[in-house]
Z-matrix of the N, CA and C atoms (Angstrom, degrees):
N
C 1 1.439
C 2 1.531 1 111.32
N 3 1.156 2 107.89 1 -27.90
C 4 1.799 3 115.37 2 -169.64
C 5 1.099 4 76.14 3 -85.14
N 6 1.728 5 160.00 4 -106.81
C 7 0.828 6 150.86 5 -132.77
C 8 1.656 7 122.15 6 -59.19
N 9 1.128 8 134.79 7 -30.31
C 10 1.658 9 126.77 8 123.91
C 11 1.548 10 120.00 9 -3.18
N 12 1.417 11 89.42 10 -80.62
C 13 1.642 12 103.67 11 -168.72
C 14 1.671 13 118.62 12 -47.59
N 15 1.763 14 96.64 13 -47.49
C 16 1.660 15 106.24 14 169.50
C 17 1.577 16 107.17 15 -72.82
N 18 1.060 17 125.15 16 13.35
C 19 1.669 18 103.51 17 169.97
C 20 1.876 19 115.10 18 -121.95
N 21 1.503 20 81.44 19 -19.49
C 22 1.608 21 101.79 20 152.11
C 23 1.617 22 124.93 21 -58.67
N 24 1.283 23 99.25 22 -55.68
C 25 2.053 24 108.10 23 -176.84
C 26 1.140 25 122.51 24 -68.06
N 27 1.979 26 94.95 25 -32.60
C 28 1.630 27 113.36 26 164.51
C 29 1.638 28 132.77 27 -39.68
N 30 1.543 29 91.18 28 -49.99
C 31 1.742 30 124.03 29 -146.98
C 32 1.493 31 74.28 30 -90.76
N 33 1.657 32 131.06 31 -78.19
C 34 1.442 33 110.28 32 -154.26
C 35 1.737 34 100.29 33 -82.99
N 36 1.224 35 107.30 34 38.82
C 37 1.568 36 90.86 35 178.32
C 38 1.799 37 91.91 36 -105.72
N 39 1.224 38 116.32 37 -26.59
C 40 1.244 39 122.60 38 156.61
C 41 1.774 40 149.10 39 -54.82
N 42 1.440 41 74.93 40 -22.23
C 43 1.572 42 108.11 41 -177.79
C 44 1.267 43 119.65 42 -53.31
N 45 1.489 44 109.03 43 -64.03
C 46 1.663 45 123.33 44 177.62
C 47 1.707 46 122.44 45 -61.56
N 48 1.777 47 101.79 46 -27.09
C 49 1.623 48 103.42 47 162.74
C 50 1.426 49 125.31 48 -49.42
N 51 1.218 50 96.64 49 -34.63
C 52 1.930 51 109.36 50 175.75
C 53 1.875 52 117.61 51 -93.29
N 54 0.968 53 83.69 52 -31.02
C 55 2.018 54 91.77 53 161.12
C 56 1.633 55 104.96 54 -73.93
N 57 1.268 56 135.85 55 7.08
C 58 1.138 57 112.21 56 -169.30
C 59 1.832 58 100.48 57 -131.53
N 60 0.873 59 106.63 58 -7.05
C 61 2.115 60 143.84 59 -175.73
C 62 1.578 61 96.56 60 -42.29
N 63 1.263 62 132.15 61 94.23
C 64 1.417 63 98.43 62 151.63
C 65 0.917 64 156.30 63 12.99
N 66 1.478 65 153.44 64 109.80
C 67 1.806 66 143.50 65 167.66
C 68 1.449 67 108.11 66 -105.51
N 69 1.142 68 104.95 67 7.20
C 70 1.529 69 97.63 68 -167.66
C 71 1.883 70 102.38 69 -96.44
N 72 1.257 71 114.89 70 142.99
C 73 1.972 72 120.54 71 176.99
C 74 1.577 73 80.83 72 -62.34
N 75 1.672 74 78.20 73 165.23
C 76 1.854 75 103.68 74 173.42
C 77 1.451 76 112.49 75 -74.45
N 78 1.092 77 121.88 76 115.55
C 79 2.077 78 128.12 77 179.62
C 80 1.357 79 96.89 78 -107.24
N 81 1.565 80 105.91 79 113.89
C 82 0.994 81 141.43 80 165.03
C 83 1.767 82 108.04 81 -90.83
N 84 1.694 83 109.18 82 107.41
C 85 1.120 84 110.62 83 -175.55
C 86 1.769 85 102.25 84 -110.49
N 87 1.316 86 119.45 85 -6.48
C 88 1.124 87 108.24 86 172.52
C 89 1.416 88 149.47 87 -46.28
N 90 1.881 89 118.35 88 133.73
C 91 1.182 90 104.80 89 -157.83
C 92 1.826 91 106.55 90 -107.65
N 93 1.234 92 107.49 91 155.07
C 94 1.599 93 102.30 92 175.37
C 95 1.253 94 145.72 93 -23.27
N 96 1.590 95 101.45 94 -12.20
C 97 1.897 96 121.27 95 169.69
C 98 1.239 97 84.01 96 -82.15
N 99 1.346 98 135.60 97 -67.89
C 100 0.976 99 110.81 98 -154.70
C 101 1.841 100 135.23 99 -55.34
N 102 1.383 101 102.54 100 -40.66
C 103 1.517 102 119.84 101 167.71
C 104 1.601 103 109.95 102 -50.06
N 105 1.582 104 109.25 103 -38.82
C 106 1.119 105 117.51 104 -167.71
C 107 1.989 106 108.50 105 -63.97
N 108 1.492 107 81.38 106 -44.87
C 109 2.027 108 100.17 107 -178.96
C 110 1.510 109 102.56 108 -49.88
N 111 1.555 110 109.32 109 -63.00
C 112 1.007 111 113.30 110 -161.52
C 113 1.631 112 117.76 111 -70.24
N 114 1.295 113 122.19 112 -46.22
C 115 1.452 114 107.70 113 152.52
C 116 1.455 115 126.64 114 -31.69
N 117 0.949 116 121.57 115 -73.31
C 118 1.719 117 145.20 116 162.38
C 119 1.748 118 84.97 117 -10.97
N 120 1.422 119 124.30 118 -79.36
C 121 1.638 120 124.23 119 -164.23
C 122 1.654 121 111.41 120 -78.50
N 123 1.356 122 101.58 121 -3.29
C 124 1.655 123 100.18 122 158.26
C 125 1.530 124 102.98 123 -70.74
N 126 1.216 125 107.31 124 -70.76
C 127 1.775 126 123.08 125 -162.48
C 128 1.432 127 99.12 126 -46.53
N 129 1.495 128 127.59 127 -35.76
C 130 1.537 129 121.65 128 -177.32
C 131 1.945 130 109.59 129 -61.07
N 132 1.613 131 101.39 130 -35.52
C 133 1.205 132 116.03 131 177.91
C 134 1.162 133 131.30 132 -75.04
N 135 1.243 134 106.54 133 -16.87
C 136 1.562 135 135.78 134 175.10
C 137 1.482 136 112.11 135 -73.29
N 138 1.331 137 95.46 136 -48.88
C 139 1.898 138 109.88 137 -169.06
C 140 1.480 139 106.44 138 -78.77
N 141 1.700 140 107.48 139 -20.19
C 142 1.718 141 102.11 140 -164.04
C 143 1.872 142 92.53 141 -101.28
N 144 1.341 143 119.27 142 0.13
C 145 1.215 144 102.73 143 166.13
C 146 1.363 145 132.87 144 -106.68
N 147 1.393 146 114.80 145 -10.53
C 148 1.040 147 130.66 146 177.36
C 149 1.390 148 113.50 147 -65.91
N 150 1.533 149 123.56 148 -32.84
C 151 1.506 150 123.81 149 179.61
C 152 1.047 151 108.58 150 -92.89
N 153 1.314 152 120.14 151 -14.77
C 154 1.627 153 124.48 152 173.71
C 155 1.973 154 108.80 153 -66.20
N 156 1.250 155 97.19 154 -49.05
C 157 1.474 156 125.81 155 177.86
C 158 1.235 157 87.09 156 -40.78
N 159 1.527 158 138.29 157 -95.93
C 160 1.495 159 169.71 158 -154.73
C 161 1.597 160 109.55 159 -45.00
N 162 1.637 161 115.10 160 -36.98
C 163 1.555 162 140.26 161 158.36
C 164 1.498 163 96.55 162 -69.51
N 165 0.950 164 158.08 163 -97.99
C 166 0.992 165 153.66 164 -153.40
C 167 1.479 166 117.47 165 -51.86
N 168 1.294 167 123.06 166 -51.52
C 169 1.632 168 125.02 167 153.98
C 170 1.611 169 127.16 168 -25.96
N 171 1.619 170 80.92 169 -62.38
C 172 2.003 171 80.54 170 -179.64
C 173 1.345 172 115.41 171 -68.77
N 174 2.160 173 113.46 172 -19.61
C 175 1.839 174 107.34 173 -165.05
C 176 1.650 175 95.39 174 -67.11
N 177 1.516 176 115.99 175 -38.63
C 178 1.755 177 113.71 176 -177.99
C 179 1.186 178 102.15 177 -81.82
N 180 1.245 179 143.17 178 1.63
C 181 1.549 180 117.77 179 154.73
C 182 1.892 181 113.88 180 -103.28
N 183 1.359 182 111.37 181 -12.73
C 184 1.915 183 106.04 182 148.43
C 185 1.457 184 107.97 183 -51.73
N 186 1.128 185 107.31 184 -85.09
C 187 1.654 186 126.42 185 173.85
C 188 1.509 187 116.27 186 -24.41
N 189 1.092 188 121.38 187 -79.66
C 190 1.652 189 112.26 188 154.46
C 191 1.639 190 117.42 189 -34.13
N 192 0.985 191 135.91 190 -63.83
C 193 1.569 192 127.97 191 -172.04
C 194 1.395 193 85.94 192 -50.98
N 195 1.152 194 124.73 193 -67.69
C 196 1.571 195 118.98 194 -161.52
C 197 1.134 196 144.29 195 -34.79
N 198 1.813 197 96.85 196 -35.00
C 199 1.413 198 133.76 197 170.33
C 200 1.630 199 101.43 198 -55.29
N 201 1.474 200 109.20 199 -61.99
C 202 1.031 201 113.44 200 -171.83
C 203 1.512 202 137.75 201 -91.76
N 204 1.360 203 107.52 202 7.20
C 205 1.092 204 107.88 203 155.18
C 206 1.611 205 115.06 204 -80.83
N 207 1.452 206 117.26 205 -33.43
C 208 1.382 207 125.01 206 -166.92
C 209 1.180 208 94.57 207 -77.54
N 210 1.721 209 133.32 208 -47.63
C 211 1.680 210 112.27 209 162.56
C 212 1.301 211 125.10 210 -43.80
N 213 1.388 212 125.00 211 -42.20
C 214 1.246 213 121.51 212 179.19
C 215 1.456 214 127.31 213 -73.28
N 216 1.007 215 130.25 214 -18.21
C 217 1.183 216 143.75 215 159.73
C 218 1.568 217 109.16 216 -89.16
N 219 1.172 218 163.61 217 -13.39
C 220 1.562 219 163.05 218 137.75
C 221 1.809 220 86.01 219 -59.84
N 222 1.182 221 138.09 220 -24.26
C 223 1.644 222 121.79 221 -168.04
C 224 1.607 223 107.67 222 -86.87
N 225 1.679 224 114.73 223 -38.77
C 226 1.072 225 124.09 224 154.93
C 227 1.476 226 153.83 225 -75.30
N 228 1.887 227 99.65 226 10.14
C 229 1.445 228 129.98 227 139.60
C 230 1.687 229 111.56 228 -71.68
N 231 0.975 230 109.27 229 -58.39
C 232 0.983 231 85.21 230 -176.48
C 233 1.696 232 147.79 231 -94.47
């Protein structure tokens, strides 16, 4: 019976989260600063990944040569 009751208090304790939901579409009141801003902090994001990108490229191609020079030279020990 107690376990009834807790799945009861549970269930409509949930209830009113969805009685309370929006009906209204998404209104987009934004004005051209704003599009403008937000581009603007793309392009900052844009610029700071691209060199990040370019750092990271060359550390696995150091690292790789490295590999392989040190294989190639351990191949010609033995």
């Amino acid at each position: 019976m107690k376990t009834i009751a807790t799945l009861i208090g549970t269930a409509s304790g949930f209830a009113p989260v969805a009685a309370m939901a929006a009906t209204t579409g998404n209104v987009d009141n934004s004005g051209i600063f704003v599009w403008i801003f937000l581009g603007f902090c793309a392009l900052i994001v844009v610029a700071q990944v691209i060199p990040a990108l370019l750092l990271m490229f060359g550390l696995v191609k150091g690292v790789s040569k490295v590999v392989h020079e040190k294989e190639a030279t351990s191949a010609k020990k033995s």
